[in-house]
One Martini backbone bead per residue (centre of mass of N, CA, C, O) as a GRO file, in nm:
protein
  229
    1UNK     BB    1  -1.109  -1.010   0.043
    2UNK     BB    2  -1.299  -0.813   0.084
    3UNK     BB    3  -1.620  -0.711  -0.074
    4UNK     BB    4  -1.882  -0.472  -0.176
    5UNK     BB    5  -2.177  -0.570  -0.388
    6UNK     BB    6  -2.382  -0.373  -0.206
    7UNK     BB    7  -2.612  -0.118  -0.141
    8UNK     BB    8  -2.784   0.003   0.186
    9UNK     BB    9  -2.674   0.288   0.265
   10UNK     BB   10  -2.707   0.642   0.248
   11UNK     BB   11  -2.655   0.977   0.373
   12UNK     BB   12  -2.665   1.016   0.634
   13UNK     BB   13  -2.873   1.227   0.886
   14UNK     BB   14  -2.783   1.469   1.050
   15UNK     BB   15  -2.954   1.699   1.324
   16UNK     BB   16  -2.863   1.998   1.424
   17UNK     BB   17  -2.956   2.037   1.760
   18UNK     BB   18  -3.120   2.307   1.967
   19UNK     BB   19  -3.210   2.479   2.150
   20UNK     BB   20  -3.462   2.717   2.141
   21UNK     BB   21  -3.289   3.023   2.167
   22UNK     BB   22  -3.144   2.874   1.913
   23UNK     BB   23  -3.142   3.034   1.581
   24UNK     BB   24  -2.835   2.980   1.504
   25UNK     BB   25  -2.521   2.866   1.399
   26UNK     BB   26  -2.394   3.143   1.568
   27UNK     BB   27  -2.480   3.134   1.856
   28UNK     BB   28  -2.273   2.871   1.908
   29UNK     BB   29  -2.119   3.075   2.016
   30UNK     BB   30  -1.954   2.921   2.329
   31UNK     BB   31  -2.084   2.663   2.315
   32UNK     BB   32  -2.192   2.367   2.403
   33UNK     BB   33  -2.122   2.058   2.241
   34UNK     BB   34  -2.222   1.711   2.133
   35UNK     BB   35  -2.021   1.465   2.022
   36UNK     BB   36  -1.852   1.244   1.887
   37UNK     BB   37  -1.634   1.107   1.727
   38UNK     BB   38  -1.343   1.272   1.577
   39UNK     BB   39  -1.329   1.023   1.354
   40UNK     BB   40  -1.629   1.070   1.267
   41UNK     BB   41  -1.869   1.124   1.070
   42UNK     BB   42  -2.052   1.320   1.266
   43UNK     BB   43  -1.811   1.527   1.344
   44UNK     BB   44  -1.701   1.621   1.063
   45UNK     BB   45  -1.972   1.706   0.938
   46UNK     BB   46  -2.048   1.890   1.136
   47UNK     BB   47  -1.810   2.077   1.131
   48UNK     BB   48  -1.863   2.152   0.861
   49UNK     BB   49  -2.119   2.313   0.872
   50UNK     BB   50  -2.021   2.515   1.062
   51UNK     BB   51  -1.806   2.605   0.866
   52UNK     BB   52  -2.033   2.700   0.680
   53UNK     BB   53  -2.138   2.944   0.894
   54UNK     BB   54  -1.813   3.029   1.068
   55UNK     BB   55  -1.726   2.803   1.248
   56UNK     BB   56  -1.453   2.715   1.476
   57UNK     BB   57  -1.230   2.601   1.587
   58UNK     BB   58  -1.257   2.769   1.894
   59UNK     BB   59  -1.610   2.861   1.895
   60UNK     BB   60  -1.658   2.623   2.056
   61UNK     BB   61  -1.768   2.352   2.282
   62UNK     BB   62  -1.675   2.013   2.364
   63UNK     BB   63  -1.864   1.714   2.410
   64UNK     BB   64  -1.793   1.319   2.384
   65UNK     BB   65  -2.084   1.141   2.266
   66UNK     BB   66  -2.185   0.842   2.242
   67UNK     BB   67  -2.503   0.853   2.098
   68UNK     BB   68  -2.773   0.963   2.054
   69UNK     BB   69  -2.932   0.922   2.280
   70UNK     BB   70  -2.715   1.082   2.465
   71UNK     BB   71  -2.720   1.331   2.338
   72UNK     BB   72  -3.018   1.394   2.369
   73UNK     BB   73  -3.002   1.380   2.715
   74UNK     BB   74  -2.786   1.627   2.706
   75UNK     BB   75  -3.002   1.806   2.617
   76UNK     BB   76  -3.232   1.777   2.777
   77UNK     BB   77  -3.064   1.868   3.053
   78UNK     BB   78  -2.858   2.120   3.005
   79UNK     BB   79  -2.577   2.013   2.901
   80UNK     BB   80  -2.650   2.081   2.548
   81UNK     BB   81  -2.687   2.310   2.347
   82UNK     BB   82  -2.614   2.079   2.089
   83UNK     BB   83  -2.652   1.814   1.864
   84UNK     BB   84  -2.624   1.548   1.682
   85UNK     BB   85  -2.906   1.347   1.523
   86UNK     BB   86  -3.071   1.086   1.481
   87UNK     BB   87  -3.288   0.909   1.385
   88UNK     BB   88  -3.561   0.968   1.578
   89UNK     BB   89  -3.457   1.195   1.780
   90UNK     BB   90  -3.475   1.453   1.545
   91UNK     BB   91  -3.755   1.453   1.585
   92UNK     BB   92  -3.858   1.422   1.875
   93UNK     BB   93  -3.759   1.676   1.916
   94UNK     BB   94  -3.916   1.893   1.742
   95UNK     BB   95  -4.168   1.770   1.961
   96UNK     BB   96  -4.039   1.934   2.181
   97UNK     BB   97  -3.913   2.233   2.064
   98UNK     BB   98  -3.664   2.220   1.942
   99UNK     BB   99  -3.391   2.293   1.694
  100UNK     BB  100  -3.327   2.322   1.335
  101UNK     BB  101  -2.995   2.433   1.208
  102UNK     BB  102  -2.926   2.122   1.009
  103UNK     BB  103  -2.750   1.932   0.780
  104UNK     BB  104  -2.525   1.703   0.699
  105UNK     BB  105  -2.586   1.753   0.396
  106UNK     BB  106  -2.512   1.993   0.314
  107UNK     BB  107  -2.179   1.865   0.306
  108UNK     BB  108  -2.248   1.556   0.242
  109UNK     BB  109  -2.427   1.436  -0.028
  110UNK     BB  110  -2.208   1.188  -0.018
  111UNK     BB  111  -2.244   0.843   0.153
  112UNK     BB  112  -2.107   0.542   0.209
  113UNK     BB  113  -2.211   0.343   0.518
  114UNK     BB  114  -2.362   0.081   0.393
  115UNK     BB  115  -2.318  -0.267   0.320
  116UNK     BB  116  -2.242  -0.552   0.105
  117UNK     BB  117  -1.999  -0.801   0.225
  118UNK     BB  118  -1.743  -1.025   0.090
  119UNK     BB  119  -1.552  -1.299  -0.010
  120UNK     BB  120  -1.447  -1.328  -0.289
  121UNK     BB  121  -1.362  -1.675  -0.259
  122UNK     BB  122  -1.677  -1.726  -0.196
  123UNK     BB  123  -1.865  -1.572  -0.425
  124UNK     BB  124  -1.716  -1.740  -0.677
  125UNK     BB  125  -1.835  -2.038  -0.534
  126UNK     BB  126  -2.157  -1.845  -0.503
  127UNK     BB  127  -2.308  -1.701  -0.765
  128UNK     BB  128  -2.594  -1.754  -0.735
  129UNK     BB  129  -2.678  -1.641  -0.464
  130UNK     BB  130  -2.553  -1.398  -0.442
  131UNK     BB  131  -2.743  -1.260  -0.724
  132UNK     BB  132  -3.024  -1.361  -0.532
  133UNK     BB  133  -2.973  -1.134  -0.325
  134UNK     BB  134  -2.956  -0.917  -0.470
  135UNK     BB  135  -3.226  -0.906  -0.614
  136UNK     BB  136  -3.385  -0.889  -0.363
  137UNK     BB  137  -3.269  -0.643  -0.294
  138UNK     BB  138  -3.376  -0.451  -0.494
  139UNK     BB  139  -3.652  -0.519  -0.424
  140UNK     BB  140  -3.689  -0.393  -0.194
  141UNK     BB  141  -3.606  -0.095  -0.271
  142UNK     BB  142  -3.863  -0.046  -0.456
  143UNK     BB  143  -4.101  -0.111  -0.226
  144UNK     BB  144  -3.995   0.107  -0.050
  145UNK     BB  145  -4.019   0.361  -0.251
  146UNK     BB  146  -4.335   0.294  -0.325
  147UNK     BB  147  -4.600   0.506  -0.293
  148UNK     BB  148  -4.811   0.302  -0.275
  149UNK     BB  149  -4.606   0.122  -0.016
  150UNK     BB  150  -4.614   0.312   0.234
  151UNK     BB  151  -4.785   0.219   0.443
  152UNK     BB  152  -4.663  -0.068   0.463
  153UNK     BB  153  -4.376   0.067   0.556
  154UNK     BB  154  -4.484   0.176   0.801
  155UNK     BB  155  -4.549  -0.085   0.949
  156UNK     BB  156  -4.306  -0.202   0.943
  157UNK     BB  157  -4.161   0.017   1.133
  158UNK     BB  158  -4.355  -0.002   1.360
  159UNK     BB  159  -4.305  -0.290   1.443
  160UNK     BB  160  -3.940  -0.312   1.418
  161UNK     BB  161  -3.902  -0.043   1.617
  162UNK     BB  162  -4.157   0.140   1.770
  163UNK     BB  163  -4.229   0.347   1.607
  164UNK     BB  164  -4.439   0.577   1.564
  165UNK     BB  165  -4.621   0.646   1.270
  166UNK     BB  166  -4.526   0.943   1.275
  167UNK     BB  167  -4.238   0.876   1.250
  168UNK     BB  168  -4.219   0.698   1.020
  169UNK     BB  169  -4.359   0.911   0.843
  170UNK     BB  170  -4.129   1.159   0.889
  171UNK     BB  171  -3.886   0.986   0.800
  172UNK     BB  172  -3.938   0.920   0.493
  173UNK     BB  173  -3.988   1.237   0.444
  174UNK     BB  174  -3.676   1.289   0.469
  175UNK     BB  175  -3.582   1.044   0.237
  176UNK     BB  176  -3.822   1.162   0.012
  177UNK     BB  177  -3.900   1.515   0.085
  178UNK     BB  178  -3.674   1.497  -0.062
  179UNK     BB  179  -3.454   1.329  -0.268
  180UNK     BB  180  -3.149   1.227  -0.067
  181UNK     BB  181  -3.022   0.931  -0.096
  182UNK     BB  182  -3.044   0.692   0.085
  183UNK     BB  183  -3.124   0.515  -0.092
  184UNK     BB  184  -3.089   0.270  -0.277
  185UNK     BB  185  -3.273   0.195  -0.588
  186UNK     BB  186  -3.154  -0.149  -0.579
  187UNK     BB  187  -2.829  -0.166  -0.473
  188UNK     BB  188  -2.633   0.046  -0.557
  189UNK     BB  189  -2.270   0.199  -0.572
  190UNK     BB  190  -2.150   0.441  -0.446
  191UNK     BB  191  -1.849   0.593  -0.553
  192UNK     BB  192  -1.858   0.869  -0.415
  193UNK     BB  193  -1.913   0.796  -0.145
  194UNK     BB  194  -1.664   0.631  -0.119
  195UNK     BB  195  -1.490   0.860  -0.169
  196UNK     BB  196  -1.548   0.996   0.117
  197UNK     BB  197  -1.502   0.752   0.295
  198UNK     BB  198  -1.199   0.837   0.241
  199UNK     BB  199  -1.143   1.091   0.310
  200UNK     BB  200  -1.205   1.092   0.585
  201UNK     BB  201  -1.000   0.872   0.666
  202UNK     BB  202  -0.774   1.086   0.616
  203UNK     BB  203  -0.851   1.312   0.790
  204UNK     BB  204  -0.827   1.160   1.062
  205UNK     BB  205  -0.565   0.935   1.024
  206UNK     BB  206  -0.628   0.628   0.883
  207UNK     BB  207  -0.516   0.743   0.590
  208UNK     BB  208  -0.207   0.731   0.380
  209UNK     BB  209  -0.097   0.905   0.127
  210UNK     BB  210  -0.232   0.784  -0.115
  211UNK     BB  211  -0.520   0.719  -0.198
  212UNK     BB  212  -0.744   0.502  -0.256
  213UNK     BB  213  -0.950   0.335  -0.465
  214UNK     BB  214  -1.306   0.254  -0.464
  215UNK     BB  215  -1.272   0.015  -0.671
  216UNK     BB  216  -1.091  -0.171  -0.486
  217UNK     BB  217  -1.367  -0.266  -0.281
  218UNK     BB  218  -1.524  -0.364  -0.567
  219UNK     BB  219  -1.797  -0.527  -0.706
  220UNK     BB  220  -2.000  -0.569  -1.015
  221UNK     BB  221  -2.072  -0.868  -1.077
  222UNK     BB  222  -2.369  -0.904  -0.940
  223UNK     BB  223  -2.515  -0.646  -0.999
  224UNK     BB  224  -2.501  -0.712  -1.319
  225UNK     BB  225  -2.665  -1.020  -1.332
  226UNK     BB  226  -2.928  -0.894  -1.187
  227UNK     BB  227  -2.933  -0.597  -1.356
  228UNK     BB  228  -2.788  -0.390  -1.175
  229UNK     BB  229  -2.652  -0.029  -1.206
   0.00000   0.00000   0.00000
């Protein structure tokens, strides 16, 4: 009964980030990387994009490692030569002199992350508050992109996470210095990225062929009511 109604976030950026001495993601044959699970979005992405230099399975080794921080750290103490970081780690990694190889977007340009979702049977009994939540949130990504607006987003994101000013708004620059779509123009529903968190799921062996199509976890009537395609 679950259904999609706006997105909150695509194209997560994990940057896959490594010793100083090493310069090129062709170095890391036969070093240790510290990946996630190996059925998640960050070490499939990341595989892919070794795999897009050149490197496969069996040419370097993994230790299994959840959590950004967990990972940051084991790169810190000289126990992983490698690991994929999310904001703010991979700032603050490469201010500390490590080195960054790639991002994930390279291999993965587009990715449904996280939503807005509802019990269909709720939204349909409730739908001017769902479509007045839905126009609020658009507002808020309209806000949030506005280079105007950009110093009080820099101002609210440190205040509601502690990171330093400097990370703010590196971390800004990186999702919008070039354009990479991370956020979502209005809350609009990116269905091609969809269709990729599908197949990912498919490559891991948690959904078996044939695969189901994207529209059927998606309702588009509300956020087309709110105005925004």
């Amino acid at each position: 009964d679950a259904v999609a109604i706006a997105g909150e976030f695509n194209n997560p950026i994990y940057s896959l980030i490594a010793r100083p001495e090493i310069k090129s993601i062709a170095d890391l044959k036969g070093k240790l990387l510290g990946l996630a699970d190996e059925a998640g979005t960050i070490t499939i992405s990341t595989r892919k994009l070794l795999a897009l230099h050149g490197l496969r399975d069996g040419d370097f080794r993994v230790k299994i490692i959840e959590g950004t921080p967990a990972r940051f750290t084991c790169l810190r103490h000289g126990d992983c030569e490698a690991v994929p970081l999310g904001q703010p780690q991979d700032l603050l990694s490469l201010n500390e002199g490590y080195r960054l190889l790639g991002l994930s977007t390279e291999v993965v340009p587009e990715f449904l992350y996280t939503v807005t979702a509802v019990r269909r049977s709720w939204a349909e009994t409730h739908k001017d508050a769902v479509v007045r939540y839905v126009r609020a949130l658009g507002g808020a990504f309209k806000f949030i992109r506005d280079p105007a607006k950009r110093d009080t987003v820099t101002k609210i994101i440190v205040e509601t996470t502690g990171s330093s000013e400097a990370i703010a708004k590196q971390t800004l620059a990186l999702f919008f210095e070039p354009e990479r779509g991370v956020l979502p123009q209005q809350g609009e529903i990116n269905l091609k990225g969809l269709d990729q968190v599908i197949a990912f799921m498919g490559e891991a062996g948690n959904l078996k062929a044939p695969l189901p199509a994207a529209a059927r976890f998606v309702d588009l009537q509300y956020l087309q009511a709110a105005g925004i395609k």
